[in-house]
BABAGU-581684 format. One record per residue: residue in three letters; x, z negated, y negated of N, C-alpha, C, CB in turn. Coordinates in pm, whole numbers, plus 50000, padded with zeros to 5 digits. Each point is the difference from the previous one (the first is absolute). Glycine has a CB too. Example, Ala and Ser with C-alpha at 12.3 -4.5 7.8 and 13.67 -1.06 7.14 Angstrom:
<sites>
ALA513194922050569499115000049881500905000049880498114987550117;SER501545019749778500824999449881499234992749891501185021550063;
</sites>
This chain:
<sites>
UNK461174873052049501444998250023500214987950091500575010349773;UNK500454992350346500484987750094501124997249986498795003950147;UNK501614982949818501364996350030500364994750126500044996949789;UNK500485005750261500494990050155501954994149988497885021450203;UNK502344966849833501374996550016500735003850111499394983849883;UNK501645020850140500545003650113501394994349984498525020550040;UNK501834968050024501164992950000500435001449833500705005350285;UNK500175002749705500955000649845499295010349965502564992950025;UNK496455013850005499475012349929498734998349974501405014150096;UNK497944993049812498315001049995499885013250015499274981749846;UNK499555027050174498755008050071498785005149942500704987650150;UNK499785019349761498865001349894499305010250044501104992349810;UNK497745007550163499065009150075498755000649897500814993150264;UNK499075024149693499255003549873499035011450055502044994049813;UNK496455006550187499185010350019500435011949901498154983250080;UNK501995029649988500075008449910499115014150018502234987749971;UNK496645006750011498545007150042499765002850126499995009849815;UNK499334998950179499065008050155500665017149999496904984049965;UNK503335021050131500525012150093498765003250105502774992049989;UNK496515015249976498605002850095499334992250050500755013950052;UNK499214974949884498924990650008501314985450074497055022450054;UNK503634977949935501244987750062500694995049933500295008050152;UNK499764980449776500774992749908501505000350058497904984949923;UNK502715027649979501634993850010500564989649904500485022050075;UNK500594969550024500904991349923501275007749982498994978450088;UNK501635013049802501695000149976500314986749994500305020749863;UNK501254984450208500404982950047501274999549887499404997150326;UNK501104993049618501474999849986500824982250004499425026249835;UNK501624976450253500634987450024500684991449876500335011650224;UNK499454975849736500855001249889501304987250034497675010249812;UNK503214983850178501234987650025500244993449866501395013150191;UNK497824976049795500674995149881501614994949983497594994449985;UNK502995009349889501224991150001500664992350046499445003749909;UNK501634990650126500274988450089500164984749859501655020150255;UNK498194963849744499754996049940498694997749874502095004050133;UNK496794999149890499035000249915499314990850047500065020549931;UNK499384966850016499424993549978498435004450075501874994249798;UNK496884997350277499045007350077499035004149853500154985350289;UNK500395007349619498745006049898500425016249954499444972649881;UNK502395021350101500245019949938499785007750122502174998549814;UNK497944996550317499635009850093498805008649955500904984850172;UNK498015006449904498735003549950499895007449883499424982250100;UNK501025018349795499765006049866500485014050049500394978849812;UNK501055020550257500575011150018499085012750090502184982849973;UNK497175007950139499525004250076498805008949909500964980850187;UNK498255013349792498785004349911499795008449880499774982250080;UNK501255018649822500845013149934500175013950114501624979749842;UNK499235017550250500105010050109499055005050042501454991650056;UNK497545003149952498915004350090498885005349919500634983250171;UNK499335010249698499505005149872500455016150006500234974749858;UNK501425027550117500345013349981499325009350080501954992549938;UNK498195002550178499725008750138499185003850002500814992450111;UNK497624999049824498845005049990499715008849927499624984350055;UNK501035017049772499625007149924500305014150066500234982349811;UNK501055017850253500285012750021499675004150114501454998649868;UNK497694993950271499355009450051498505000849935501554997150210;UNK498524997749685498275004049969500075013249881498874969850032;UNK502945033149928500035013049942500085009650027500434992249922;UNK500145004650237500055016350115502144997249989496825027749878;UNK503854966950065501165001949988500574998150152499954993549741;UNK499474994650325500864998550114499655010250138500234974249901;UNK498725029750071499565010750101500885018349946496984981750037;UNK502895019349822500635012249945501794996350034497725005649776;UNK502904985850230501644994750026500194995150143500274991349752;UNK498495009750281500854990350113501255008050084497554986350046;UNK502105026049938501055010850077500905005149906498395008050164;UNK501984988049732501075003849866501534998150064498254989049781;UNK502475020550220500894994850028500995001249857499385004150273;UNK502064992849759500884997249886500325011449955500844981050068;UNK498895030050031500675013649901498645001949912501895016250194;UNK496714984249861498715008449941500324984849855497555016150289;UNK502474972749712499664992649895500805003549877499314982950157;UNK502175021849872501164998649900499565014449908502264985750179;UNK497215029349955499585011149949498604999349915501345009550194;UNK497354986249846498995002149939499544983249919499435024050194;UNK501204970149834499724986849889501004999049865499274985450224;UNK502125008749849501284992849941500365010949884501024986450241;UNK499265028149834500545008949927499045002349816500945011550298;UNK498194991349767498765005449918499364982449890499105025350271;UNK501144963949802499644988349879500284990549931499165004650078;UNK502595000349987500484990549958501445006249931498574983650180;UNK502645020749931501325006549986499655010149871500884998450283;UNK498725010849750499625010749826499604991949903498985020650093;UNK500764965949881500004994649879501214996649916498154993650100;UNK503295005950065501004989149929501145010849914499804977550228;UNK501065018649739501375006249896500145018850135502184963049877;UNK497815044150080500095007350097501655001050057497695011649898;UNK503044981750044501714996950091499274988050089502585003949780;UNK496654987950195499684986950104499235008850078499874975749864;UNK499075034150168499045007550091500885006850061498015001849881;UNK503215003450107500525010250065500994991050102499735020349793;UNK500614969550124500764989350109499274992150093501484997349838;UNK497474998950123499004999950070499605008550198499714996649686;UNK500235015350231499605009450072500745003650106499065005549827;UNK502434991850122500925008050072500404986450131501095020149747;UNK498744969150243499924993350081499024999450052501284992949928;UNK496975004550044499075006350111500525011250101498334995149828;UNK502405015750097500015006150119500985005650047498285001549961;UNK503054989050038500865003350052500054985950102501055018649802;UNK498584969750178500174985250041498944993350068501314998749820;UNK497525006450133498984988650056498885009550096500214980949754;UNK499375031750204499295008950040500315000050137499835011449796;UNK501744990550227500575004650149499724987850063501985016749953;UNK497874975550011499544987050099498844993050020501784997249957;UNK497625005249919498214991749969499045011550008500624980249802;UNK499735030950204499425011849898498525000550094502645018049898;UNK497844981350261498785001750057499024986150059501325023350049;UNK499444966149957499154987449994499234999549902501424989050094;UNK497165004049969499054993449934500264990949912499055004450158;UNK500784996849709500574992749920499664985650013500125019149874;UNK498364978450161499444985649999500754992450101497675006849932;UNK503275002250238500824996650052501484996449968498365009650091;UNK502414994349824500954996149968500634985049999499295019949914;UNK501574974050156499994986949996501394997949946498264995550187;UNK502154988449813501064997549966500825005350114499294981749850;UNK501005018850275501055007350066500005008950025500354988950055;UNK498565021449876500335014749991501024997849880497565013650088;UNK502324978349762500575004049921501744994150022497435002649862;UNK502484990050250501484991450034500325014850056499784968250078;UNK499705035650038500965012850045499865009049975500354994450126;UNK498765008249755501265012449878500864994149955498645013249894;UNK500934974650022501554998149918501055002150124499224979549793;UNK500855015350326501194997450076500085018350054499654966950088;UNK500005045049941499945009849989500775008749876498114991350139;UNK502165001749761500395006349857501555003550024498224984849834;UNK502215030050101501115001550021500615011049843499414994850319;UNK501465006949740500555007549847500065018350031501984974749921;UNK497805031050045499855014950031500995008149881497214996750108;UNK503504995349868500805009149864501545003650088498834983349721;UNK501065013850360501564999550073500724992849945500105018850062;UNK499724973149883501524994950004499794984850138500805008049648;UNK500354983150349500084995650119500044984649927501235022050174;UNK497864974849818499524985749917498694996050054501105005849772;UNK498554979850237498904995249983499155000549891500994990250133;UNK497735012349879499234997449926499704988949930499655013850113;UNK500424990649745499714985649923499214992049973500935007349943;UNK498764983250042498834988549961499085002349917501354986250030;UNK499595022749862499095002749870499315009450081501404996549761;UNK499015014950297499595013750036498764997750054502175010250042;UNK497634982650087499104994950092498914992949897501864996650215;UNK498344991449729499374991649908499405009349911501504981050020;UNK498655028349930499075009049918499415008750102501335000149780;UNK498715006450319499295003150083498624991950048502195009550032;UNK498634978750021498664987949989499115000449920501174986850052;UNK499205007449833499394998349893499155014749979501894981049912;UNK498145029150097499355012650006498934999050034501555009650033;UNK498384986150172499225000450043499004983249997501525023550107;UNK499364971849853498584987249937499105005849875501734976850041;UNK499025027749892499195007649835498785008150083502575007649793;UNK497605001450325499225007150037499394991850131501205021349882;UNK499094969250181498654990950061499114993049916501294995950171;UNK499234998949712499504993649910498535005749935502544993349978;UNK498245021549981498504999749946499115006150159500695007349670;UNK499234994450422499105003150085499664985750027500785023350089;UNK499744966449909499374987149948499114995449899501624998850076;UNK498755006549826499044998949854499375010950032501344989749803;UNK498425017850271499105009749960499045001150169501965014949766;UNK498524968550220498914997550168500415005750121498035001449879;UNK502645010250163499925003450077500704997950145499265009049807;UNK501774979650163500344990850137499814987349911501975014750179;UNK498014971149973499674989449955501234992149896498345001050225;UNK503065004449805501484990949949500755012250011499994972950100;UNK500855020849809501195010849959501074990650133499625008849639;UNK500554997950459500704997950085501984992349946497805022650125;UNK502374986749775501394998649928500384986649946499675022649936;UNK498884974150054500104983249943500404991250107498115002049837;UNK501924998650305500284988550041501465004450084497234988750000;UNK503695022849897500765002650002501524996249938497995010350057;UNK502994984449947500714996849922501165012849922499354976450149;UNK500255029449731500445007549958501745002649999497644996049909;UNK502785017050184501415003949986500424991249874499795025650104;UNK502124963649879500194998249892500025008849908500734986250090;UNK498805011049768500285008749860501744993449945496665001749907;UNK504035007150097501374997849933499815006549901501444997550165;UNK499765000649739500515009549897501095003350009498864993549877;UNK502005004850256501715000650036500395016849940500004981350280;UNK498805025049779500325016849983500325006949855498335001550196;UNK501434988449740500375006549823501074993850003497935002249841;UNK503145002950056501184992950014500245000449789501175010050345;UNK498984980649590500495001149864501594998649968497714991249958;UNK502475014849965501235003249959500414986149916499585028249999;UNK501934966949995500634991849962500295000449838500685000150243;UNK499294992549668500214999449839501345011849982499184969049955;UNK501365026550157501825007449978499675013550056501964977850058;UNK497445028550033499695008350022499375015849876499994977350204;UNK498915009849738499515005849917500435007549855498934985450139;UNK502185002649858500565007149861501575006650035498574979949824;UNK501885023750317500595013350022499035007549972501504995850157;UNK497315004149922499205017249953499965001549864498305001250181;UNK501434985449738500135003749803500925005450008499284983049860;UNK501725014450146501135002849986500545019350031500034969550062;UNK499685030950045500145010750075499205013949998500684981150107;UNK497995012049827499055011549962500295008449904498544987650061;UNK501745009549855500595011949901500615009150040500194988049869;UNK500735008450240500975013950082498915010250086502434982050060;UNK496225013949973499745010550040499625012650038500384986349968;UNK499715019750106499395019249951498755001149984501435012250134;UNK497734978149977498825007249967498814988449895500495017050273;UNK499204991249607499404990449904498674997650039501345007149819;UNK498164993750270498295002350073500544979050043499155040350178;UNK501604966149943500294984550070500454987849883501025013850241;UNK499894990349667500194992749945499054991949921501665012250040;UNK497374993049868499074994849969499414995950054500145007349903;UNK499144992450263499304998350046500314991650025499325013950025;UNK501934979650025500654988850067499984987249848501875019050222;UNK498404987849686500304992149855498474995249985502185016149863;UNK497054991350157498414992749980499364989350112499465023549887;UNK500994976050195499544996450093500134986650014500235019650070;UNK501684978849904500834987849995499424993049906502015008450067;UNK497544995549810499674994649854498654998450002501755010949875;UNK497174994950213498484996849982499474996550168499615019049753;UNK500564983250352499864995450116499055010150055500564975849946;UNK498825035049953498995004550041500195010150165499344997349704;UNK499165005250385500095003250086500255014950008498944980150040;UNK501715032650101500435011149967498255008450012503194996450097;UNK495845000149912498775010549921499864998149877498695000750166;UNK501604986849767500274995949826500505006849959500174982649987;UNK501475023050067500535005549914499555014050018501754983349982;UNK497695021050145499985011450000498945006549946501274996450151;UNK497964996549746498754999449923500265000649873498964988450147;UNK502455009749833500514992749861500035015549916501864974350097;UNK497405025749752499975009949942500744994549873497935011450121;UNK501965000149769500994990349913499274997049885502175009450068;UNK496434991449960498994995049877499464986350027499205023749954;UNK501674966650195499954989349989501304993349944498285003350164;UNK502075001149798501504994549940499334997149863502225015750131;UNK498284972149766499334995849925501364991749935497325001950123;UNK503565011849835501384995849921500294986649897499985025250012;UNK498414977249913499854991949875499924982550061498485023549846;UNK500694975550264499544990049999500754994250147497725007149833;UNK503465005250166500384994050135499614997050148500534994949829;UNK498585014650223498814995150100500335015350098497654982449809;UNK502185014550302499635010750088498584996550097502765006249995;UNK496455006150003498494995150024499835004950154498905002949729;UNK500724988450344499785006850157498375001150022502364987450118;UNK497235025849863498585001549978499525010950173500224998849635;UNK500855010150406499935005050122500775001250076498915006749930;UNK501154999950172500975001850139499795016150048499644971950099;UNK501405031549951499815010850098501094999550108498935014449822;UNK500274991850249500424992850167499115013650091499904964049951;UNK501515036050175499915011250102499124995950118502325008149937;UNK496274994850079499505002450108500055004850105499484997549884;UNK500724998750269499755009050079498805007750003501374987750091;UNK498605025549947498995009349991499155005949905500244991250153;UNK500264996149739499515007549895500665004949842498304988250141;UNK503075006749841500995002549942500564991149861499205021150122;UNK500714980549775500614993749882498224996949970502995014449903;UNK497184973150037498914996349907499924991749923499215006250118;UNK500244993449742500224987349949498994992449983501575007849911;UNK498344976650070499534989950006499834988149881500745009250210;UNK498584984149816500374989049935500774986750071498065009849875;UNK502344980850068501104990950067499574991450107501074999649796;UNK499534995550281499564988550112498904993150001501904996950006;UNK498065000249845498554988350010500304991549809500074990450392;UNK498745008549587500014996749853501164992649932497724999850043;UNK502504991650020501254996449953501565004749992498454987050054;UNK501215023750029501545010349976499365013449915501544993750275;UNK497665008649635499815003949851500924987949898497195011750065;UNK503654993149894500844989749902501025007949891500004981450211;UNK500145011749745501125000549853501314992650073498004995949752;UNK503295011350266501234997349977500864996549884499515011050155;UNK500824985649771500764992149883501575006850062498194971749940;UNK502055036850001501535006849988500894997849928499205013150048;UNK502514987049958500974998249929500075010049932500924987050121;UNK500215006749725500515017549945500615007050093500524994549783;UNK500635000650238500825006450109498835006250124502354980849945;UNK496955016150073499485013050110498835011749901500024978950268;UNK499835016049643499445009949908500785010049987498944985749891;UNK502145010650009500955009050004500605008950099500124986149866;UNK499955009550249499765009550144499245007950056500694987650028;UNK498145006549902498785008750003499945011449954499154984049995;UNK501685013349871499655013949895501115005549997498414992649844;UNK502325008650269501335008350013499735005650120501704986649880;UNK497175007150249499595011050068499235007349995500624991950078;UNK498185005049803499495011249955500335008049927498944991150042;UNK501955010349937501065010249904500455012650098501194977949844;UNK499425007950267500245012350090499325009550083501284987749985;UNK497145001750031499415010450086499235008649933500034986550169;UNK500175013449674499135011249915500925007050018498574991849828;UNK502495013450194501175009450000499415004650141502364988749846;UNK497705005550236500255010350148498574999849993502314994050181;UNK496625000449799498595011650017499775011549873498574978250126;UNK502615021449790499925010249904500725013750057499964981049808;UNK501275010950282500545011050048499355011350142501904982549885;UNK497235006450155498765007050101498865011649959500214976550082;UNK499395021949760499225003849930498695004450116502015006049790;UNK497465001350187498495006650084500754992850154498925032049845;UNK501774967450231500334993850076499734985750066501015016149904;UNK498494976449968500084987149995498614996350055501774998649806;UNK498104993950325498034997050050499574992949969499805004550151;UNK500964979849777499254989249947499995005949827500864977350210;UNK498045008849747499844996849868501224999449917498144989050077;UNK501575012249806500704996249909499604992449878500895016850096;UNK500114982049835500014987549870499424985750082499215019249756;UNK499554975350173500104988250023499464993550141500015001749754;UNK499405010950285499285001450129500955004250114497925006149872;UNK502984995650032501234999050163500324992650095500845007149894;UNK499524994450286500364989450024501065000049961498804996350140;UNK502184988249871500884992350030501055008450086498354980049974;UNK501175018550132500765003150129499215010950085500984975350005;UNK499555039650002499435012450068500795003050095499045008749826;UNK500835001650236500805007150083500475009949881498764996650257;UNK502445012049774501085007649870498735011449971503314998350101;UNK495815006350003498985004349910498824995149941500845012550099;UNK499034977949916498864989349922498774997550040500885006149836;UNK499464990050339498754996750091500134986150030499755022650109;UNK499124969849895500234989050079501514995950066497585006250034;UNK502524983349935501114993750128499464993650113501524994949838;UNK498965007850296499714992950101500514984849988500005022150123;UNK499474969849941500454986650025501365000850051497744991850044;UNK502595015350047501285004150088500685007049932499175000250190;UNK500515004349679501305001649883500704988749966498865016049895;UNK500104976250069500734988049943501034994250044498324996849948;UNK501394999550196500544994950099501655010550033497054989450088;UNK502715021549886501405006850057500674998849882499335017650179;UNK499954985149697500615000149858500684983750022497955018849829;UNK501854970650208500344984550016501454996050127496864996149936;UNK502605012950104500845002650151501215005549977498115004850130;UNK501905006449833501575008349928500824990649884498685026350011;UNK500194969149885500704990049954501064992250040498335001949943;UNK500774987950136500374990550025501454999750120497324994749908;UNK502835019550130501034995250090500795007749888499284996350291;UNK500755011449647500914999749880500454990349925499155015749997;UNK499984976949985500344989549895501034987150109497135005349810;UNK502454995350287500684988550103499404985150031502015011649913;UNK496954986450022498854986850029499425002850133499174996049749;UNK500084996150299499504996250117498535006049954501674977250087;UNK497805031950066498925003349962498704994450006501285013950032;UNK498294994249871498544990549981498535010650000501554979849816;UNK497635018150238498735011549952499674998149850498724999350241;UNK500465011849724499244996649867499084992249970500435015949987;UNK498904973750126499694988449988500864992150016498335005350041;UNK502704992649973501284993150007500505000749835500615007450283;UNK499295005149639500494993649862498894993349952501645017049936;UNK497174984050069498814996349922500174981650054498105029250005;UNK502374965550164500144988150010501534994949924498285002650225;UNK501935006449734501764993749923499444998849880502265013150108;UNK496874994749816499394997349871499574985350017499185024849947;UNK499784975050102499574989550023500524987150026498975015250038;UNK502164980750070500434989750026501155000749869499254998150287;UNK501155007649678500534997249860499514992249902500575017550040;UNK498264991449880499044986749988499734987049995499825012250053;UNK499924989750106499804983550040501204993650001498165003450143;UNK502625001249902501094990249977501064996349908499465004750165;UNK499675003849719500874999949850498594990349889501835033050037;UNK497594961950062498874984549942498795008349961501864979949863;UNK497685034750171498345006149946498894992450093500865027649938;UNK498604966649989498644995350039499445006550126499594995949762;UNK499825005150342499675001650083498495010449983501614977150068;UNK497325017849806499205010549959499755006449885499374991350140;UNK502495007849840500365010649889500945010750096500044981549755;UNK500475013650332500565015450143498695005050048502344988550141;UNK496955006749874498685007250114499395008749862499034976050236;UNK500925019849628499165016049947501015009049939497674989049925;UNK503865005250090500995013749972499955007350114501684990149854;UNK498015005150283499655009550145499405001750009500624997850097;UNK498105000749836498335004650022499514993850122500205023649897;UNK500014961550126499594991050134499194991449955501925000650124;UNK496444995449891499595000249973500014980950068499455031249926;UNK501604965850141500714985950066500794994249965499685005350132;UNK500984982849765501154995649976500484997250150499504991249750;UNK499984998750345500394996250152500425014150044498234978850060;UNK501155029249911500655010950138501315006749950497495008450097;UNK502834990449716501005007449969500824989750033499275016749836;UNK500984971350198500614990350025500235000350131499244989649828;UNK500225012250286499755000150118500915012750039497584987449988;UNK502175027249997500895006550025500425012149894499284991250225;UNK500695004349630501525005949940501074991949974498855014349897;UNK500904971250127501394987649975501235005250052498594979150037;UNK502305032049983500965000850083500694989649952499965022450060;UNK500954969250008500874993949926501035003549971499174988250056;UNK501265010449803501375006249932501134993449998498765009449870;UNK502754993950145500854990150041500384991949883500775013650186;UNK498974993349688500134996849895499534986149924500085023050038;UNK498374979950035498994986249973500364987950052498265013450003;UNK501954991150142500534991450110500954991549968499545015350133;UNK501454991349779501464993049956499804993249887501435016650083;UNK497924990349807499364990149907499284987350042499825019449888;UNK499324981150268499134986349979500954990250105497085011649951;UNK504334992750095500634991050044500954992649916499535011950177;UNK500964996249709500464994049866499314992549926501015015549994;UNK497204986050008499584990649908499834983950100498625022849825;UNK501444983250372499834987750064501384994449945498385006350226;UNK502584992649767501214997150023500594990949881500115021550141;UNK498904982549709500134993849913498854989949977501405018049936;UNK497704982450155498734987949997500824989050090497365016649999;UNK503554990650100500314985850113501364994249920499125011250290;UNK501144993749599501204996449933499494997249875501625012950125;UNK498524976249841499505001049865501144999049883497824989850100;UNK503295008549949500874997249902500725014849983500254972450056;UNK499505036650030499955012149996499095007949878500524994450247;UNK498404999749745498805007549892500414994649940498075005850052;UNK502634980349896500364997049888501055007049920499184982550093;UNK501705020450006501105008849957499435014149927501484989450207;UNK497945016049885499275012549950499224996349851499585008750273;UNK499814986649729499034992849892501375004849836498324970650221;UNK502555021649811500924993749908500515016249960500754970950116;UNK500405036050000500045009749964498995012049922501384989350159;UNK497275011349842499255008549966500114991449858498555011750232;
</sites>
């Protein structure tokens, strides 16, 4: 192995046997960091060149050197990595490989890919849904983030020298795009729910507000997790609509969204007045009826007792809500009104993250905090009586 310096770069140069009697080399350039110290240089340097060796002395850099981004994502990424994850994360996955990155990387050499190939895609990115908006931060920023997950491991798995994405500054991550509903908001819909026709939405909306859970939770929700006695609703699976491959069910996000909910009477009692009702109309279906029954029922079906789409939920939320007259919100929009409720009614920070199955107090803090106007007004009343003290005294006296 040769190292040589070349201004800001080194020159690594590795025998990688004989070809009819002629010693071929492989070369690869490497740039250390900017700021490193000449000792972390050197270290850096020599790690690098370490790698380089192992893998032309495994055949990898001679078998890749011509890989490009479509052959790696098809006969590596797909096959050792993506088919391991939640299959709603593989399909989202997927569907951005190849609607987003394919059309632009698909036929470059992957070990070529640089940072201003990845500047002019991002600056290339546009919206294809028709409507007449910019593209969002979040939108882009998970795109990114996509394709770092997938340089990354062709990094860990040797086959370019740097994940190019790194010396990238990632699209901002917002949370502007969820929007939570207001305290006053919320208890019109109490209020208002009882008036309405369809008892599917209603419950659905009544559970949601009261447990935060996500719409494959509920759409998983059977009624042999209901646990009347002890008050508990158990989130043990999910089912969720695939592209291409249709309804399926699952298990939850990730270990920590397996959990126990702690329920009111009052939504018990709601409970067992919509199962009242929906033993009536799948009785009135009889041989008709395609889902389960008794305790193995779902929750929430279609009127003949198939799966619900995700995009039920959402229209079932939608009709609502402009009925009811509140400001709209998605169905992650009630699950962040659950939540910033919560928090801003004094719950501990990692006592919200395992009623949401977040496995982060910081991140349920970070973006379910909506702020409530309610809280807001409370913590200017308690400023108002700290800068007054003869004020708290008053209060004091009266109580």
């Amino acid at each position: 192995m040769h190292i040589q310096k070349r201004k800001d770069s080194y020159r690594i140069m590795v025998s990688a046997g004989f070809d009819d009697g002629v010693r071929k080399f492989r070369t690869a350039t490497f740039k250390p960091p900017k700021g490193l110290t000449p000792r972390q240089e050197q270290k850096a340097v020599t790690e690098f060149a370490e790698s380089f060796e192992r893998k032309v002395r495994g055949g990898i850099t001679i078998n890749y050197t011509n890989m490009t981004f479509r052959r790696f994502c098809n006969d590596l990424y797909y096959k050792n990595h993506i088919n391991l994850l939640k299959p709603k994360t593989a399909s989202g996955y997927k569907i951005v490989i190849e609607k987003r990155l394919m059309p632009y990387f698909g036929d470059m050499l992957i070990k070529n890919i640089t940072p201003l190939d990845i500047r002019g895609w991002l600056s290339s990115l546009d919206r294809r849904d028709g409507r007449n908006e910019e593209l969002s931060r979040n939108t882009s920023g998970s795109w990114f983030r996509t394709l770092s997950a997938i340089l990354g491991k062709a990094y860990e798995w040797e086959i370019i020298d740097e994940n190019p994405c790194k010396r990238i500054k990632s699209p901002a991550k917002s949370h502007s795009d969820v929007n939570a509903l207001q305290l006053e908001d919320v208890q019109k819909i109490i209020t208002k729910l009882p008036k309405y026709h369809d008892q599917r939405a209603r419950m659905f909306i009544l559970l949601v507000l009261n447990t935060g859970i996500r719409e494959g939770e509920a759409a998983g929700l059977e009624w042999q997790d209901i646990d009347y006695d002890k008050h508990l609703i158990s989130i043990t699976r999910t089912s969720q609509y695939i592209p291409g491959t249709g309804m399926i069910e699952s298990t939850p996000k990730s270990v920590s969204s397996v959990r126990s909910i702690p329920i009111s009477n009052k939504l018990i009692a709601e409970l067992k007045k919509y199962k009242r009702w929906q033993d009536k109309e799948i009785a009135k279906l009889g041989e008709f009826y395609q889902g389960k029954t008794g305790e193995e029922a779902r929750l929430f079906t279609t009127w003949e007792g198939a799966p619900v789409f995700d995009s039920t939920f959402r229209s079932w939320l939608n009709k609502f809500l402009a009925w009811c007259g509140v400001p709209h919100v998605s169905v992650h929009g009630l699950r962040h009104t659950f939540a910033s409720i919560l928090i801003a009614n004094g719950t501990d920070p990692r006592t919200a993250a395992a009623l949401l199955g977040q496995s982060s107090p910081s991140l349920v803090m970070n973006v379910y905090a909506n702020p409530q106007n309610e809280a807001k007004k409370r913590a200017i009343d308690n400023l108002d009586s700290i800068y007054d003290p003869q004020k708290k005294k008053k209060k004091k006296s009266a109580e």
